[in-house]
C-alpha positions in Angstrom: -54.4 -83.5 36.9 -50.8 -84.1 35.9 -50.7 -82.3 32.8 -52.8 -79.2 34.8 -50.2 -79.4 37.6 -47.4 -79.3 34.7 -48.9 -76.5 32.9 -49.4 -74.0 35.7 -45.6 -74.8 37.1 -44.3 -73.8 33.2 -46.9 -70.6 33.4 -45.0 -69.9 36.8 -41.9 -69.5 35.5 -42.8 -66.2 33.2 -44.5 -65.0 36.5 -41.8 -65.5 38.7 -39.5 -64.0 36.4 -41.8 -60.8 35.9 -42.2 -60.5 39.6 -37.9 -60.6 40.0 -38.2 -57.5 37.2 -40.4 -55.9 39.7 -38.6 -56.3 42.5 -35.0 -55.5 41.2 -36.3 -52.2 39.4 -37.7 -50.8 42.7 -35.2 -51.6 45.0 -32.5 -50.5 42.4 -34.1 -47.0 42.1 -35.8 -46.5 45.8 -34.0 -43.8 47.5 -31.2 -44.7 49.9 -27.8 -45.4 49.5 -26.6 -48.4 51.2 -22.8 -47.3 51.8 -24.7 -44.2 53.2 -22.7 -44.9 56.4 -19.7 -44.3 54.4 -20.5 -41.0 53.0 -21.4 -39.6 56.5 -18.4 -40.5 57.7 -15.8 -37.8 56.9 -12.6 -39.9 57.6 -13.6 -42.7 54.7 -11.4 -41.5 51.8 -13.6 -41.1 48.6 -11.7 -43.7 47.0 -12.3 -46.6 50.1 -16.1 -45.4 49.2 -15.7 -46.7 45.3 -13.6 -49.4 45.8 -16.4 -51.1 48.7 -19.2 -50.0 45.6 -17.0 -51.8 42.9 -16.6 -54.6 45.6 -20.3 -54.4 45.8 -20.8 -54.4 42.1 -22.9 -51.0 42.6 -21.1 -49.4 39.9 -22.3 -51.7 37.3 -25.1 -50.8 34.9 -28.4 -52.0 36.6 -29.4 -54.5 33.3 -25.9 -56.2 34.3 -26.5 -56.2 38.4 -30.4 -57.7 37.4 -28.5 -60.6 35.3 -26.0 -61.0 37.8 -28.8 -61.6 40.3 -31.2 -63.8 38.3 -28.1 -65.9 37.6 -27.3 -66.2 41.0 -30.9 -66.6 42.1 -30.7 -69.9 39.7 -28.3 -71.6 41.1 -29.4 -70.8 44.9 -27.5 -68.2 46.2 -29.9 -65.2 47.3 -26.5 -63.1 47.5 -24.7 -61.1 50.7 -25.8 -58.9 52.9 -24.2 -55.6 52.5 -24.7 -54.5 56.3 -23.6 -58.2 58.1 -21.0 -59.9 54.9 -23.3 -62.4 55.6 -24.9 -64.5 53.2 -28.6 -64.1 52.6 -29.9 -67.5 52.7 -28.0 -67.7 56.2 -29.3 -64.7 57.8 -33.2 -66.2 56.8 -32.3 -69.7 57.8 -31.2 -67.9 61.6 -34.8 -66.0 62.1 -36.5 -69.0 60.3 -36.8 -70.8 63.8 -38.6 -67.7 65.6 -40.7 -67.5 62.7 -41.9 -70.5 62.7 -42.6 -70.6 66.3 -44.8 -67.5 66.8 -46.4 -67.8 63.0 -47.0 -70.8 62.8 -48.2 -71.2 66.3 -50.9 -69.0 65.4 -51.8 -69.9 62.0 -52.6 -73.6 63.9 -54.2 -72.1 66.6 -56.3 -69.6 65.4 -57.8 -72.4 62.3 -58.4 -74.5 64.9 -60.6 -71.8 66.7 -62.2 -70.8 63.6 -63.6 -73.8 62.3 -66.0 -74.7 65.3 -66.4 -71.2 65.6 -67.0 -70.4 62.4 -69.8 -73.2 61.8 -71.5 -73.3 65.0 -71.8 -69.4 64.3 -73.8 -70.6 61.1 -76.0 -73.5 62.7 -77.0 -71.0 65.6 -77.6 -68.3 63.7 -78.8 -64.8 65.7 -78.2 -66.7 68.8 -76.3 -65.3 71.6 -73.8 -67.0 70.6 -73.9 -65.8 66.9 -73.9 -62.2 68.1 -70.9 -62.4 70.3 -68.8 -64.4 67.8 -69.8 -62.1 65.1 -69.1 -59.1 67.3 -65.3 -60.6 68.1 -65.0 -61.4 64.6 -65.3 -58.0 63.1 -63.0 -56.3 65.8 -60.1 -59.3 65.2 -59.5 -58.0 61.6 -60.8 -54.5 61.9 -58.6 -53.6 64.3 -54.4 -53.5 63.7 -52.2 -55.9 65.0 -50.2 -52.8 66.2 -52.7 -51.1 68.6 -53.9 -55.0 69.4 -50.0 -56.0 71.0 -50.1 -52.7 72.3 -52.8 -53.4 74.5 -51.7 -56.7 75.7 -47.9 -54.8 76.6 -49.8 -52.6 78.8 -52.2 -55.1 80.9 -49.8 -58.1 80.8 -46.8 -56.9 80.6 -46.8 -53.6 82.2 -49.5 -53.2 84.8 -49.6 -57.3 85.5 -46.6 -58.1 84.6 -47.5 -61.5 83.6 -45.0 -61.7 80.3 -42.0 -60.2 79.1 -42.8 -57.6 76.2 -39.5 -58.1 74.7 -38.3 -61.1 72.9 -35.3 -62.7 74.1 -33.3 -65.1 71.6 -30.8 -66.5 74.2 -33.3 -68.4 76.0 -32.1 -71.9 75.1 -34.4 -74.8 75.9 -32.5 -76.6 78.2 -34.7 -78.2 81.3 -38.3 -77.2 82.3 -37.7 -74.0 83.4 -36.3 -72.9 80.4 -39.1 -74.0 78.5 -41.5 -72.3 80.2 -39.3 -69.1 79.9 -39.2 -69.6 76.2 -43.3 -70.2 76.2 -44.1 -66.8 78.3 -42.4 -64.6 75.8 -44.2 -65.8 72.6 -48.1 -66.2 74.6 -48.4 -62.4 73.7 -47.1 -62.2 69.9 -49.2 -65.7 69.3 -52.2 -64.1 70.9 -52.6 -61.1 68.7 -51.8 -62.7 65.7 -54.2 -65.7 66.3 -56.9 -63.3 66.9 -56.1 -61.6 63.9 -56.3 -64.8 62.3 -59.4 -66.8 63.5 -61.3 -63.7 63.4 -60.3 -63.8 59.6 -61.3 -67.5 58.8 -64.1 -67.6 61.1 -65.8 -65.0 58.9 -65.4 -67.1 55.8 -66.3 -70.1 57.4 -69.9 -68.8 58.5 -70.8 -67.4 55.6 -69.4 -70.2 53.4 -71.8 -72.4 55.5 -74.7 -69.7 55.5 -75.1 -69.7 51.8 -74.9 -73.8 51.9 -77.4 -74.5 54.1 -80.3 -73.8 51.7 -79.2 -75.5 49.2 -81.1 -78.4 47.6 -78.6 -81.5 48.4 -79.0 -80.4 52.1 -82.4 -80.4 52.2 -82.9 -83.7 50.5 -80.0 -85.2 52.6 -82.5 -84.0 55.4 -85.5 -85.3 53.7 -83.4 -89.0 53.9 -83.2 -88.9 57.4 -79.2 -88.0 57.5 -78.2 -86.9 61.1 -77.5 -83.1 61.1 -73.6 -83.9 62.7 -73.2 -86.1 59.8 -74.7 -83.4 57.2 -72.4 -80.9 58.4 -69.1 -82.4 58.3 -69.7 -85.0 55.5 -71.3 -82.1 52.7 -71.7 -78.6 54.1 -68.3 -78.2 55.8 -66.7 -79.8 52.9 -68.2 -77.6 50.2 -67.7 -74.8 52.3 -64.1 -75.1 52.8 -63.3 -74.2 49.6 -63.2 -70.6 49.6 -61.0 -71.3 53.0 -59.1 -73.0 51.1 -57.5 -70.2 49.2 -57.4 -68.1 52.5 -55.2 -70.7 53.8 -53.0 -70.5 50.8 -52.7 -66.7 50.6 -52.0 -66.6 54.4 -49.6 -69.5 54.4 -46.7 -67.8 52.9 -46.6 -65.8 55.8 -45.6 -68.5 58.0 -42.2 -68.4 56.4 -41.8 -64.8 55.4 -43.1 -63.6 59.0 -45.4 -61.2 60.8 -43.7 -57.5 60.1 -45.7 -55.5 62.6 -45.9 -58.0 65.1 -42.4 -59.4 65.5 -41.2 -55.3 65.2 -43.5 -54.8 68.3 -42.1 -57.9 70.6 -38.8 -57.4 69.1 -39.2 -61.1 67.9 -35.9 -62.0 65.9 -38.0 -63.7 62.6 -38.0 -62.8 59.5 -39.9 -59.8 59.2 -37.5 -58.0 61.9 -34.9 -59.0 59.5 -37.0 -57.7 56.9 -37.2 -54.0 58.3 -33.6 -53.6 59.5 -32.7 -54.2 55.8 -35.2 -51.4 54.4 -33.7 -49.2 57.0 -30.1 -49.5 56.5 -31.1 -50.5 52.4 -29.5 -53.8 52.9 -31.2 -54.8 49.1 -29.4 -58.1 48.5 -31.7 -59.2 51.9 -34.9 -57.3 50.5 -34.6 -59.0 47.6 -34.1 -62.5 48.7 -37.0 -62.2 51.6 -39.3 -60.7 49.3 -38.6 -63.0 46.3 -39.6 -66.1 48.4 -42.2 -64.8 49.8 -43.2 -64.6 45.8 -42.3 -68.3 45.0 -44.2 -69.3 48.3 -47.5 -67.4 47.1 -47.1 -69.0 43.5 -46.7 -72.7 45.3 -49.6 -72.6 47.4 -51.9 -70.9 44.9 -51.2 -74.2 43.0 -51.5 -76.6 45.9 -54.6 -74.6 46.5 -56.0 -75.4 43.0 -55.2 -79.4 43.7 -57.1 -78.9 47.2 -60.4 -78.0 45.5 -60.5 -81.2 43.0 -60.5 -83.2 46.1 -63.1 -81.4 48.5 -65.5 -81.1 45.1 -65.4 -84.1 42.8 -67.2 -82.0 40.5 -63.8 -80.3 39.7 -61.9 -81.1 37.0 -58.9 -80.5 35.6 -58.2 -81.2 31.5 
């Protein structure tokens, strides 16, 4: 397992580095300028322009500026914003908190709905329940998140008025009523995207657990007299977890790079807000730094998923 572990991080550095080449090529020949603000603005002398893009280091060749980057990304230092002077790893550390909060609120919640879900779904198959689970399932990830918070703005927000549709990031959490302040406004962003997400694993987990049932080991666990509570959780929920397993893993990345559409629609200061000023005012330093660990996150749990399936299947192994 060691010399597996060892092997894939040493195959991860080629990929990480291929994925940087990717990601400095397009954002260093996407349209958009970012002094763009500066060129608009008729009373900025040409000459304040190229100093700020020498400043910049814009006027370099872009096989220098990539260097320059890697070289910094090395040693930990994602860079400066170009719209806030701000350093990049401190502008992600600021929406990290929000993040968290709203994605990884979900993320719990909606695995913890999808697992009972997801199996009882399987045991009762074409039962009421079945139908209706099913039914939920395939509008959670059919339809968008967009339209989905859209929705739940207009019934709980607007005509109920039940929540606040915007996210405020004053709200400290100072006594009881604070808190609760600070729980209303992420109920609605947490609701779509843990429907989004138990609807997703649910799916997996029923049919994961579908094509187990039939197998041979359950039937001569059955044969032995093995109670079916015990059956399920000790064998068929384990092998089945598997292919959850690398859901988890793809999805998990997310936690700490954010919910784009979402957070946009509840004006939820995370991440991905942070994310889509930058495309928009071609802040690339910030692009390039969000996007880059969202890369290195994908790469880590795609590993720690691999390590996961050696121990829910001891018929895995690694040389």
């Amino acid at each position: 397992m060691g010399r597996y572990v060892l092997r894939r991080l040493i195959i991860s550095i080629p990929t990480l580095l291929g994925i940087s080449v990717v990601i400095f090529a397009i954002l260093a020949f996407a349209p958009g300028d970012p002094l763009s603000q500066f060129a608009n603005n008729p009373e900025v002398p040409f000459e304040v322009r190229e100093q700020v893009r020498r400043s910049l280091g814009l006027d370099q060749p872009v096989q220098l500026r990539y260097v320059s980057w890697v070289t910094s990304l090395l040693r930990g230092d994602l860079g400066y914003s170009f719209a806030s002077k701000l350093p990049v790893s401190e502008l992600i550390l600021q929406r990290l908190p929000a993040t968290l909060a709203v994605l990884g609120s979900a993320y719990l919640i909606g695995l913890l709905i999808a697992l009972p879900v997801g199996i009882l779904s399987a045991v009762k198959r074409y039962s009421f329940f079945d139908h209706f689970a099913t039914t939920a399932t395939f509008i959670g990830f059919s339809v968008p998140s967009f339209f989905t918070g859209l929705i739940l703005i207009v019934i709980f927000s607007v005509h109920l008025r039940w929540f606040p549709f915007i996210y405020d990031s004053t709200i400290e959490t100072q006594d009881l009523e604070s808190l609760w302040r600070q729980i209303r406004q992420t109920i609605m962003p947490v609701a779509v995207l843990t429907f989004f997400y138990a609807a997703t694993m649910a799916r997996y987990v029923r049919a994961e657990i579908l094509e187990n049932l039939p197998q041979d080991y359950v039937r001569t666990a059955r044969a032995k007299g093995l109670r079916e509570r015990i059956l399920l959780q000790r064998h068929v929920l384990r092998n089945s977890l598997i292919p959850v397993v690398t859901l988890l893993a793809l999805g998990l990345p997310h936690i700490f790079t954010g919910a784009v559409i979402t957070e946009q629609i509840f004006a939820v200061p995370g991440i991905g807000h942070l994310l889509i000023l930058s495309i928009v005012n071609a802040d690339t330093p910030v692009v390039m730094g969000v996007t880059f660990i969202f890369a290195v996150l994908v790469v880590a749990f795609n590993l720690l998923a691999d390590v996961c399936y050696a121990a829910l299947d001891p018929r895995i192994r690694y040389s």
